[in-house]
N, C-alpha and C positions, 0 to 999 in steps of 0.2 A: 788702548782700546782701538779697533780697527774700526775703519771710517764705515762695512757693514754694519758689524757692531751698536756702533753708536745710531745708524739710521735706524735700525732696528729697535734699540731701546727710547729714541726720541718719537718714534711710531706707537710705541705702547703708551709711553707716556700722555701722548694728544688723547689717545685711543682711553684712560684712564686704566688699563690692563693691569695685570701682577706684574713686576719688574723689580730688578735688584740692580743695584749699583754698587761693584767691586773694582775699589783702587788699585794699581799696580801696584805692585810692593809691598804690599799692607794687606793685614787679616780684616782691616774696616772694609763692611759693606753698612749700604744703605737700603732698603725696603719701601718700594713705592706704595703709597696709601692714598685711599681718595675720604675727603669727606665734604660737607656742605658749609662754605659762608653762611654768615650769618643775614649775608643779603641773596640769600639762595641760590650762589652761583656754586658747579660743583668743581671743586678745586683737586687739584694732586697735591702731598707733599710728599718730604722725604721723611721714613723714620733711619734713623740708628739706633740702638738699645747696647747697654754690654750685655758682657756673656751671662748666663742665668737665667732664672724664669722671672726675679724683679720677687718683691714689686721696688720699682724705681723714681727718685724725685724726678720729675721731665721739665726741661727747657721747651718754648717754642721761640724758635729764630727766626725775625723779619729780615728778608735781606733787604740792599737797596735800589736804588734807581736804574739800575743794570742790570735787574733782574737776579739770578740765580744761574746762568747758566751762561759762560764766554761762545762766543761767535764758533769759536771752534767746536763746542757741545760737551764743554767739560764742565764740572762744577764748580760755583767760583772758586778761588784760593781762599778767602778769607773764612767764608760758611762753612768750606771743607775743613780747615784748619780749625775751626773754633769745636766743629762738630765733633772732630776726634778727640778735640782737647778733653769737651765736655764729657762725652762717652767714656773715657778712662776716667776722667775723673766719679762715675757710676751715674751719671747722669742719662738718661732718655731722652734723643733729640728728635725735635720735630721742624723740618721748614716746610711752611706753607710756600707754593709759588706761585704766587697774586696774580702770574703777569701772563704765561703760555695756554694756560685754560682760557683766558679773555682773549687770545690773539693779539697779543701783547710782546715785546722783545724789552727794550729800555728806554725808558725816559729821562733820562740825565739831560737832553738836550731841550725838553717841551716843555715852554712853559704854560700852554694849557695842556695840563695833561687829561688824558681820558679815567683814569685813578687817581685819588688822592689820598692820603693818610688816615684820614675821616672816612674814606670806602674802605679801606686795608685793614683797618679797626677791627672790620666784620668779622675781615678773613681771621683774624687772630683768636678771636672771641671762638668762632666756627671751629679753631683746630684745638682748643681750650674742650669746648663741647665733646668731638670726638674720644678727645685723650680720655675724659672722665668716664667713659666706656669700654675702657680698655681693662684688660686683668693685672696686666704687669704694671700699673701705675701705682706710686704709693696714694697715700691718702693725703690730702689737701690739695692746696691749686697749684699749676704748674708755675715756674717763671716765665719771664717775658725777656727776650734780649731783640734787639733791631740796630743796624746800623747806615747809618742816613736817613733815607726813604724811610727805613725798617722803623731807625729810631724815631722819626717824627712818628711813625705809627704806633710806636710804644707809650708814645708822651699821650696821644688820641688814648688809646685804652687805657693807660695808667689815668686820667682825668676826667673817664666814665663811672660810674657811680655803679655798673653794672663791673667793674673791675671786679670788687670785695666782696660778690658774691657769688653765687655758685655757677661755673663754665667760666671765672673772672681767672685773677692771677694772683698768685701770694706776692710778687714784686716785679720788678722794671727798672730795664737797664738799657738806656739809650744812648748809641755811640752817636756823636757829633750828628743830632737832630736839626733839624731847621726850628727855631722859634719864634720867629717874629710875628708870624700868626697869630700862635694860639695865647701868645704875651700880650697881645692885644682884646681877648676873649676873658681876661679873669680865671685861666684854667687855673687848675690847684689839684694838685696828690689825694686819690683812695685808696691807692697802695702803696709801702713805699716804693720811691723812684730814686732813682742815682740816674745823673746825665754825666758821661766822659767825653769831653771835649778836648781836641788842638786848640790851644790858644794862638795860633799864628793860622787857624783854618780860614782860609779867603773865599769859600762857598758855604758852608753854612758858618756864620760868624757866633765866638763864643758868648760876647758882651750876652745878647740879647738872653743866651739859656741861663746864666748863672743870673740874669733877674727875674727869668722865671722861676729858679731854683730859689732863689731867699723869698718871691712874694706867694711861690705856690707849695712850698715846701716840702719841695725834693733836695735832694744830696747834691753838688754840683765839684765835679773835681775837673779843674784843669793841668793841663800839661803844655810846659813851654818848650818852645820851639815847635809844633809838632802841628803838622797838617791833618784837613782832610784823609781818613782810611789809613792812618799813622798805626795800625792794629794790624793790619795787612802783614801776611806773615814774610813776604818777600815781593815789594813793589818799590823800584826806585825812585828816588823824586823826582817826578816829570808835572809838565804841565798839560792842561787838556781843557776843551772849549765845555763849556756848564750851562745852561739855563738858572739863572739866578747867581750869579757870580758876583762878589764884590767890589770887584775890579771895573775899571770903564774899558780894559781888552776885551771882556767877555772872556779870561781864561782863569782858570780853579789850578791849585796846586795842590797835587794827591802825592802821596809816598809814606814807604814803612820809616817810622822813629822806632827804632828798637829801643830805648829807653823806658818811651811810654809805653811800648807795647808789652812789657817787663813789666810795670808800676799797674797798665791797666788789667795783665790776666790774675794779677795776686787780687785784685781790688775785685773782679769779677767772681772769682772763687771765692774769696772769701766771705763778698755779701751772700750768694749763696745758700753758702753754710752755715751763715746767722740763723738761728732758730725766727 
């Protein structure tokens, strides 16, 4: 994409306009949509659809703390990679982008942030709401997938009581959520939930989700060895400074485990495709 290009498209994008998003190399595009939070802010996402008129099971993806979108104005790796994965696999993707509508870039670094998980909630609900007026959509409620940021926000709606019912979700999959929160709140499953976690993750730590897993009764699978964003389709292991990190450096260890990231797209697909 030429640095035009992209100024162009990230101008529509603020603007809320029609706008498409095509990969290099690839017959995947994406389809800019706007619809409304559930806290009445107007949002952009992204859809992708396969080929066909549908109607289609649809995902809504929470990214995380980083937004959806790298410094240079691409979209992230992992959203991208997940989104195509889902897309052939006949799935309908939708990301909501929490963060550019509010004038927002990434919070990875703030620990009071101006969004939290519990605002983001909205956003999910809001793009849940849309979908269900769509024609190409099949019949029931879409999933839920979030990773980080996303996932904390997936664990927020999956433990809304407004999940299991209509504009809610049929289930919830949150990649390496923060819990220490809402472990402390009594939260507990209206749909089901799976949390996949790094068990060696040093920014959000596993301990804390797999007891919210056994007391709130969600699914909880961990993976050893495996960091922070261990899903990432190609990030090598490096370190980088975090707001809430567990370390007394103040630094988090991110990188792809390709093991887990094997162990977690079959686990991912196949809850899915659980009736």
């Amino acid at each position: 994409m030429t640095p035009l290009l992209r100024t162009a498209l990230f101008a529509s994008t603020l603007l809320f306009g029609p706008a498409s998003l095509v990969l290099a190399g690839s017959a995947f595009a994406m389809e800019q949509v706007s619809f409304t939070s559930r806290d009445g802010t107007l949002l952009t996402g992204w859809l992708a659809k396969p080929a066909g008129a549908g109607p289609f099971p649809t995902v809504v993806a929470m990214h995380g703390c980083a937004g959806l979108w790298t410094r240079s104005g691409k979209m992230n790796a992992r959203e991208t990679d997940w989104s195509q994965r889902l897309n052939a696999a006949g799935y309908a993707v939708l990301l909501p982008d929490s963060f550019r509508p509010r004038g927002l870039s990434s919070l990875c670094n703030d620990r009071d942030r101006a969004l939290t998980p519990a605002g983001r909630a909205k956003d999910a609900f809001g793009a849940s709401d849309w979908l269900a007026q769509q024609p190409f959509v099949a019949a029931g409620r879409p999933s839920l997938i979030g990773w980080s940021n996303g996932g904390s926000t997936a664990l927020r709606v999956a433990g809304d009581a407004a999940a299991a019912g209509a504009g809610g979700f049929g289930k919830a999959i949150a990649f390496y959520p923060g819990c220490r929160v809402i472990l402390k709140r009594g939260w507990s499953a209206k749909v089901p939930t799976t949390i996949l976690q790094g068990l060696a993750d040093d920014w959000t730590p596993a301990a804390p989700c797999q007891e919210l897993a056994q007391r709130g009764g969600a699914q909880f699978t961990g993976f050893a060895g495996a960091y922070h964003d261990f899903d990432h389709p190609d990030l090598p292991l490096r370190e980088r400074n975090a707001a809430f990190s567990q370390r007394p450096d103040g630094k988090v260890t991110i990188g792809t485990n390709p093991e887990a990231r094997r162990q977690a797209i079959s686990a991912v697909m196949a809850i899915l495709a659980a009736p």
